[in-house]
Every structure is written in C-alpha cells, then in structure tokens.
C-alpha positions, 0 to 999 in steps of 0.5 A: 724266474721269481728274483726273490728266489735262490738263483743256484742249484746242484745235481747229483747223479749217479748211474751205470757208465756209458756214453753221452750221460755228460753230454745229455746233462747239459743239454738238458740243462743248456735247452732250459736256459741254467747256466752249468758254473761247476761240473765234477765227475768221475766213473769208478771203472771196477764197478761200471759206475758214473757219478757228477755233480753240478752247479748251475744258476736258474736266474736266466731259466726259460721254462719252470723248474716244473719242466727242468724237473720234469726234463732231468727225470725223462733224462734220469730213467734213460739213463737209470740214474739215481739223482737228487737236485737240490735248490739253494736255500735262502740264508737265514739269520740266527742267534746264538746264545751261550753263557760266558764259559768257554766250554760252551762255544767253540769259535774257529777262525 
C-alpha cells in the first residue's frame, strides 16, 4: 500500500434480504487484509431490502485494491447488490476569501 495514499474506505450496499450478505462482506474484506472499523445496517422487512454501510482502513491490505474491487463485485453480483465504494480522499487546503460584510460568510462554531 503506497503510505502517501488514503488509508480508509466506506462500502455501501444495498440488496434483496437474505442470509449470510453480512457474513460475505467481511470475509471479503477480512480475506484481503482491511480492517472493518464501522459497520452499520439495517433490513427494511416491508420491502425484502438489505442496506450497510462500512468503514474500513487498507493500510494493512494484502492485495490491490484492483483484486479487493474485483472481490467486492464477484460478491455484489451473487448477492444483486447495488454498492458504491468510495476511497477517502486526501484533504485539500483552501482559502476563502470574502469581503468585511457579515453577510457574505456564515461562521458556525
């Protein structure tokens, strides 16, 4: 894992309800070396519907993220899920600059 790269990630899927999806998911990502750190879920029963969410860091991953993408959408057609994975993106730095009126910057503390 290149140590200039963001170390987290966050999962999203969403699928028709059935056993072992949360099982599968962590064994996908436990098999490539991510660490879950968040996971969040919840089944809508009156539509048959699975949705979670998970946080998990790649510093230690033991493959690619090719192969742990790869992995996630072998998983996600088994499943028929709908997933998006989203890499955490380095900060950047900004300026803002406005005028002395109030009006134009709001400040919350």
């Amino acid at each position: 894992m290149n140590a200039s790269a963001p170390s987290l990630a966050t999962l999203l899927v969403s699928c028709p309800d059935r056993r072992g999806i949360v099982a599968a998911l962590a064994q996908v990502l436990y098999g490539h070396g991510a660490n879950i750190l968040d996971s969040d879920q919840h089944t809508d029963a009156e539509a048959g519907l699975f949705f979670q969410r998970l946080r998990f860091d790649l510093a230690e991953l033991m493959t690619d993220r090719v192969a742990l993408e790869r992995a996630i959408a072998e998983l996600a057609e088994r499943f028929q899920m709908q997933y998006r994975l989203l890499y955490q993106a380095k900060r950047k730095r900004v300026a803002l600059f406005v005028s002395k009126y109030d009006h134009c910057l709001y400040a919350r503390s």
